[in-house]
C-alpha positions in Angstrom: 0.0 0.0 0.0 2.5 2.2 0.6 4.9 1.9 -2.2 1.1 2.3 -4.5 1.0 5.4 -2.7 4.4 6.6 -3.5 3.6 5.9 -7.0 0.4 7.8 -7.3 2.0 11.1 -5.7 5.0 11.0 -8.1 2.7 10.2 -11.1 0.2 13.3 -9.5 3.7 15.5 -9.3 5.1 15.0 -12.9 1.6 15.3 -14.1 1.4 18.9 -12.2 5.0 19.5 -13.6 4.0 19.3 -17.5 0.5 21.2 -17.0 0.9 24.0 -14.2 4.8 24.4 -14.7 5.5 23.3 -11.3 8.6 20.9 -10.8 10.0 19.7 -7.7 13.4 20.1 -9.4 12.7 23.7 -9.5 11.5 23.6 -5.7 14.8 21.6 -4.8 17.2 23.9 -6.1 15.7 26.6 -3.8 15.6 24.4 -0.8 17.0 26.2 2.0 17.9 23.0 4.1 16.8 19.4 5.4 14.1 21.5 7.8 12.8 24.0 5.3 10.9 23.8 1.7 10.3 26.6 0.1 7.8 26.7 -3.0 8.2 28.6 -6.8 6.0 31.3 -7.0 4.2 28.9 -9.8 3.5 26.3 -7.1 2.3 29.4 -4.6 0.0 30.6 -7.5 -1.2 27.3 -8.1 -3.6 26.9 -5.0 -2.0 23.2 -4.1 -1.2 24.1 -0.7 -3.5 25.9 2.0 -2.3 26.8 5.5 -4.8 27.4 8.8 -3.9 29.1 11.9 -3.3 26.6 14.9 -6.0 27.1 17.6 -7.1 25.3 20.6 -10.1 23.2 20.3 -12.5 21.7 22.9 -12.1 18.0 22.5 -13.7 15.2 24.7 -10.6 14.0 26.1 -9.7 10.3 27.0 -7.0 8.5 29.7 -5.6 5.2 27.8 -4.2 2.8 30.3 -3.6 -0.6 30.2 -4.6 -3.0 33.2 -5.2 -6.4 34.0 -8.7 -8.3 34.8 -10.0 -10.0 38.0 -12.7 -11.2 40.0 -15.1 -9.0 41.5 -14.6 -9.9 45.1 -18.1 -9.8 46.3 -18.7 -12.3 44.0 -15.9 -14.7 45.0 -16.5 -17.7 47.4 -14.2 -20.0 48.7 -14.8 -23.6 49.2 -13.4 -25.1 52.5 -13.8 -28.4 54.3 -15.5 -28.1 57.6 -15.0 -31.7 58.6 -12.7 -33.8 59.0 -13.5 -36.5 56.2 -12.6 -38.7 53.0 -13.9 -37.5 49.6 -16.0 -39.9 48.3 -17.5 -38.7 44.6 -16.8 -36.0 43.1 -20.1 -34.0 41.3 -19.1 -30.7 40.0 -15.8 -30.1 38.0 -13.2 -27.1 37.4 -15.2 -25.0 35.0 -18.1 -26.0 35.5 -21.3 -24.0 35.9 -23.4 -24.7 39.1 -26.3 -22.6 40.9 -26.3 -21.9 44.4 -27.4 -25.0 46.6 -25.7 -27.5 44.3 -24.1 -30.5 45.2 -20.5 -30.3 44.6 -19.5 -33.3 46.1 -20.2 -36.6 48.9 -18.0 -36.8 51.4 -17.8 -39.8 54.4 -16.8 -38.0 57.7 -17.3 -40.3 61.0 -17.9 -36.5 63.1 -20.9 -35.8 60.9 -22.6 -39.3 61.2 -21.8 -38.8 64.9 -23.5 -35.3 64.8 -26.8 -36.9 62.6 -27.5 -39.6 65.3 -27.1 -36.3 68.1 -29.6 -34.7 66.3 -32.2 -37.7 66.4 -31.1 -38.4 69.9 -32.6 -35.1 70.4 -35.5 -35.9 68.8 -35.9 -38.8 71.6 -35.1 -36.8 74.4 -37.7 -34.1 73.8 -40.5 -36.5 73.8 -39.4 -37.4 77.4 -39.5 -33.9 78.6 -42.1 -31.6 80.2 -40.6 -28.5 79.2 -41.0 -27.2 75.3 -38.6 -24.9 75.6 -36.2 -26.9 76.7 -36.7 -30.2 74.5 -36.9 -27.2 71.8 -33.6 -26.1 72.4 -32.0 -29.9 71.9 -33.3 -30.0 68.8 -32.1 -26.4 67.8 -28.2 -27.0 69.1 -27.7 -30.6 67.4 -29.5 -29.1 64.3 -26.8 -26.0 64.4 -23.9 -28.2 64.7 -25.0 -29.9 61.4 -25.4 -26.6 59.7 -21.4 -25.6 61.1 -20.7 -29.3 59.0 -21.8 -28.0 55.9 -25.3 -29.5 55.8 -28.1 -27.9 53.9 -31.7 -27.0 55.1 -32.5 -29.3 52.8 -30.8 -32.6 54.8 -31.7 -31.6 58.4 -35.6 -31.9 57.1 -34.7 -35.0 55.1 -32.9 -36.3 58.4 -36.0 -34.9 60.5 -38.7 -36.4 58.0 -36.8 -40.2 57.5 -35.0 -40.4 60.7 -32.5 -42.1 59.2 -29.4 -41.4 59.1 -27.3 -40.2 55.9 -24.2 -42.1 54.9 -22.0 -38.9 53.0 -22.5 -35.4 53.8 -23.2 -33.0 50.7 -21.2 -30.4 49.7 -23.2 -27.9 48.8 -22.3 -24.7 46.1 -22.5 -21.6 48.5 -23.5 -19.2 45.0 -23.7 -19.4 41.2 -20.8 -19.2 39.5 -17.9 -21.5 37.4 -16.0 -23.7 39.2 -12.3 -22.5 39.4 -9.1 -24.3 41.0 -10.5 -27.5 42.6 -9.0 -29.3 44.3 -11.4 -32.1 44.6 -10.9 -35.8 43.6 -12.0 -38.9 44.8 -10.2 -40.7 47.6 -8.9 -37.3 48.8 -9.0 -37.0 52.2 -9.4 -33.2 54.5 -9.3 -31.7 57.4 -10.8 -28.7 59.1 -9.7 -25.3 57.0 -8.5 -27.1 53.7 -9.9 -25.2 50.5 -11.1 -27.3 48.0 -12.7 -24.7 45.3 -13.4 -21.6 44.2 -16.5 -20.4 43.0 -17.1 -16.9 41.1 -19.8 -15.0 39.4 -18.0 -13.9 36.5 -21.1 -12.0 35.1 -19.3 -9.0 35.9 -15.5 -8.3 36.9 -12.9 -5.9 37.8 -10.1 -4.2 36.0 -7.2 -3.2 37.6 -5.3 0.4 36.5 -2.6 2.5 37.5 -3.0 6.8 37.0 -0.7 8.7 37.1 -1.2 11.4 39.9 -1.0 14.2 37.3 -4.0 12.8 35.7 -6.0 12.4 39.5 -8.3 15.9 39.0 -9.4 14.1 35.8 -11.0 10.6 37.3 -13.7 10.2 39.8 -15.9 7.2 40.4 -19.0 7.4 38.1 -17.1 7.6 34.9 -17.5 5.9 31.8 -14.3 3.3 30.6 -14.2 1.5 27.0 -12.5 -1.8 27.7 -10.7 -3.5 24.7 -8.8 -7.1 24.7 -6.8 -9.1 22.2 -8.9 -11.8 22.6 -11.8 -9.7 21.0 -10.1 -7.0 18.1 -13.7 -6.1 16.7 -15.3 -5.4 20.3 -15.6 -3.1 23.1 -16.9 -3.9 27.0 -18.0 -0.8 28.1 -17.9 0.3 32.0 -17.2 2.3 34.3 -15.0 3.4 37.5 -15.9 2.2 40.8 -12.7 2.8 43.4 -9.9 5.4 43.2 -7.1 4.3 45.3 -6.5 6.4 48.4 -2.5 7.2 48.4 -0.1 7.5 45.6 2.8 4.9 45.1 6.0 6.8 45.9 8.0 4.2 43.3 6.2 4.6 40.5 3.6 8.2 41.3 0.5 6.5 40.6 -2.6 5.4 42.2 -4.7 2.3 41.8 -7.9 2.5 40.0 -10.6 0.0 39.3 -13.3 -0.1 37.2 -16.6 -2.4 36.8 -16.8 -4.4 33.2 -20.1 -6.1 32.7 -19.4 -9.4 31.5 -23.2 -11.1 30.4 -22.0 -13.2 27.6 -18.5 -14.9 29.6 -16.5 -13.5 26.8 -13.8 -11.8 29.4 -11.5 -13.7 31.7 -9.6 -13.2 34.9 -5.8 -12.8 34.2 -6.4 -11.3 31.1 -4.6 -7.8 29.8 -7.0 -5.3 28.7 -6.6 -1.5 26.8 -9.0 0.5 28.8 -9.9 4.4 27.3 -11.1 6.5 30.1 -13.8 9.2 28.8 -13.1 12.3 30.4 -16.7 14.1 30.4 -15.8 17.8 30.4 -13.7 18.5 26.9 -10.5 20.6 26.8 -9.4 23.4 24.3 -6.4 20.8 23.2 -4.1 21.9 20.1 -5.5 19.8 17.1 -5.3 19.6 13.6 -6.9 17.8 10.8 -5.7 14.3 9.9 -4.8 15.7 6.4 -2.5 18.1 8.1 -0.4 15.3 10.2 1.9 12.7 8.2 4.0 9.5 9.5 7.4 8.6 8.2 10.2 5.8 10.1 10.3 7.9 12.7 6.9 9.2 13.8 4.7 11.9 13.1 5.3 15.7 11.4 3.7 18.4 9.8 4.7 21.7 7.9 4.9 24.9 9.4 4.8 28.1 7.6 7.8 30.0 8.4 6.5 33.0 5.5 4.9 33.3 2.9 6.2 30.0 0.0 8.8 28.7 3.1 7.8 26.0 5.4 9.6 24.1 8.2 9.4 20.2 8.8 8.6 19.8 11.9 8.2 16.6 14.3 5.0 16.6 16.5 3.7 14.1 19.3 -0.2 12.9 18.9 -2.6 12.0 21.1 -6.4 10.8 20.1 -8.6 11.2 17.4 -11.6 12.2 17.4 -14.3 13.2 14.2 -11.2 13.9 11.8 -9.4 15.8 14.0 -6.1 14.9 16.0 -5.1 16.4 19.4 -1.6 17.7 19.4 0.3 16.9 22.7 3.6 18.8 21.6 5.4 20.6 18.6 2.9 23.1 17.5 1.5 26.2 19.8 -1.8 28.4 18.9 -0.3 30.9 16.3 1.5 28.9 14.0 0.2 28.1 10.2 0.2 25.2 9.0 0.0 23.3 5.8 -3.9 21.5 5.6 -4.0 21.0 1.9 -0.8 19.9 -0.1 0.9 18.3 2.5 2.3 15.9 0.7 3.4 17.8 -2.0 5.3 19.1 0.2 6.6 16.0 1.6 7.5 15.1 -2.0 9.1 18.6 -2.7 11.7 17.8 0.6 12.7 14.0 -0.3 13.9 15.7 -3.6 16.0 18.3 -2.0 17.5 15.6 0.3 17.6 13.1 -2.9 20.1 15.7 -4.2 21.7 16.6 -1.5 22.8 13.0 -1.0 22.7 11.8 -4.5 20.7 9.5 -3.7 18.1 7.8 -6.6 15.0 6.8 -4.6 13.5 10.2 -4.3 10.5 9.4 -2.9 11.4 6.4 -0.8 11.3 8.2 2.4 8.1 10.4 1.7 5.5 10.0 4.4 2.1 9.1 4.6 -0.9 10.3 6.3 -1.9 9.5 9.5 -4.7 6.3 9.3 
């Protein structure tokens, strides 16, 4: 693409050269230097370049940072063993989906069958006493050390209704969510404390940012983030910011951020690197220019400066966002200067001759620029 483009601007040139009288040989032999171009009064009468005065305009500005995606941890549960026990089956696996209540797994512990026969012992001794309140609170005790187990609602009726006694305790799923990092497997046997899963909600998650603590007047909780990953090129997970960290690193002069990324569809993952735009809701007056105006060579961007009238200066400038044709400016230019929004590359074309002579060099145009995409 780009050599077609070198092509078609030094066909457009030498077809200028043999109807308007315009030649870049002409323009290179009055080529002040490298920096400066300086146009025949034919090419000044000929209306191929245009210059505007560089202003400030008001912009909505963005932040681009990059960060890194995790759970949101109110919606993180961890798994533990409350028994001492032998895993007997497992039910659920790592990533799968489950719904709160779910049996994750059966496990044999001797301290829970112990604690099911207490609980219809209970049963028994209430009948023998006088006292409701007090045969009432039997029943309540040996029914709360089975809930400290792990049992469910569901098996102290089942219990209650059969009096029988259960072989396995049920692990149940505390919330919805995928499975993540189990540790279960049959055979496996647990104590007290030991975590056997995670479970998360991954409906919606965090990303993790850094600002810089020049950049801390411009973000407050509330605002609007455009989240993009690698994983997905042709989409963006909007959101928005939901904690601003409370000190600033003294390493590196920034503070942590975090924003809130809906996540319906799965799509994102914990772990993963994410480009995150933060819209900044009050525009700027920010020096811009038109895209036409701004070219990129090998080593970044420039423009032309009019110096005077027919004379221009190359000169490098720093970019920032774009935003309905226009580019924001970050250094280079200052409100004042002119610069060159039609004929830019002419101009560009009229400078790798004077350097192509300069040097001796026969590529011309190989170094010419292109406009920004």
């Amino acid at each position: 693409m780009r050599t077609c483009l070198f092509a078609g601007i030094a066909i457009s040139l030498l077809f200028l050269g043999e109807n308007s009288g315009i030649s870049l040989a002409a323009a290179g032999s009055s080529g002040v230097s490298e920096k400066l171009i300086q146009l025949t009064e034919a090419q000044q009468r000929s209306g191929l370049v245009r210059v505007m005065t560089v202003e400030k305009k008001s912009m909505e500005t963005e932040l681009r940072r990059t960060g890194t995606l995790n759970f949101d941890e109110e919606k993180v549960s961890i798994v533990s063993a409350r028994v001492a026990g032998r895993e007997v089956r497992v039910l659920a696996f790592e990533g799968q989906k489950v719904k709160k209540d779910d049996p994750l797994a059966l496990i044999y512990s001797p301290d829970y069958t112990t604690a099911e026969v207490e609980l219809l012992n209970a049963f028994k001794v209430a009948r023998t006493l006088s006292e409701q309140a007090e045969s009432g609170a039997y029943i309540t005790a040996a029914e709360r050390k089975l809930r400290l187990m792990g049992a469910s609602k569901g098996d102290i009726d089942e219990i209650t209704r059969t009096k029988n006694v259960s072989r396995y305790l049920t692990l149940h799923a505390p919330r919805s969510g995928v499975i993540l990092n189990s540790a279960l497997r049959a055979g496996l046997f647990m104590n007290p404390g030991d975590q056997l899963m995670t479970i998360a909600d991954l409906s919606r998650l965090l990303v993790y940012m850094d600002i810089y603590e020049g950049d801390f007047p411009l973000v407050r909780t509330g605002q609007r983030v455009l989240l993009e990953s690698v994983a997905y090129p042709d989409r963006v997970f909007p959101g928005k910011i939901v904690y601003l960290g409370g000190m600033v690193d003294p390493i590196t002069r920034t503070f942590h951020v975090r924003a809130e990324i809906p996540n319906p569809d799965r799509l994102l993952k914990p772990g993963m690197f994410a480009s995150v735009r933060i819209r900044l809701s009050v525009p700027r007056p920010v020096v811009a220019l038109p895209e036409v105006a701004v070219l990129r060579d090998e080593h970044g961007y420039h423009a032309f400066v009019e110096k005077k009238p027919g004379v221009f200066e190359y000169r490098r400038v720093v970019t920032g966002q774009e935003e309905h044709g226009w580019i924001r400016i970050e250094s280079g230019l200052v409100p004042g200067e002119r610069v060159a929004v039609k004929g830019a590359l002419l101009l560009e074309g009229i400078r790798e001759t004077n350097l192509s002579e300069a040097t001796g060099r026969s590529d011309p145009l190989g170094r010419i620029g292109r406009p920004r995409p």
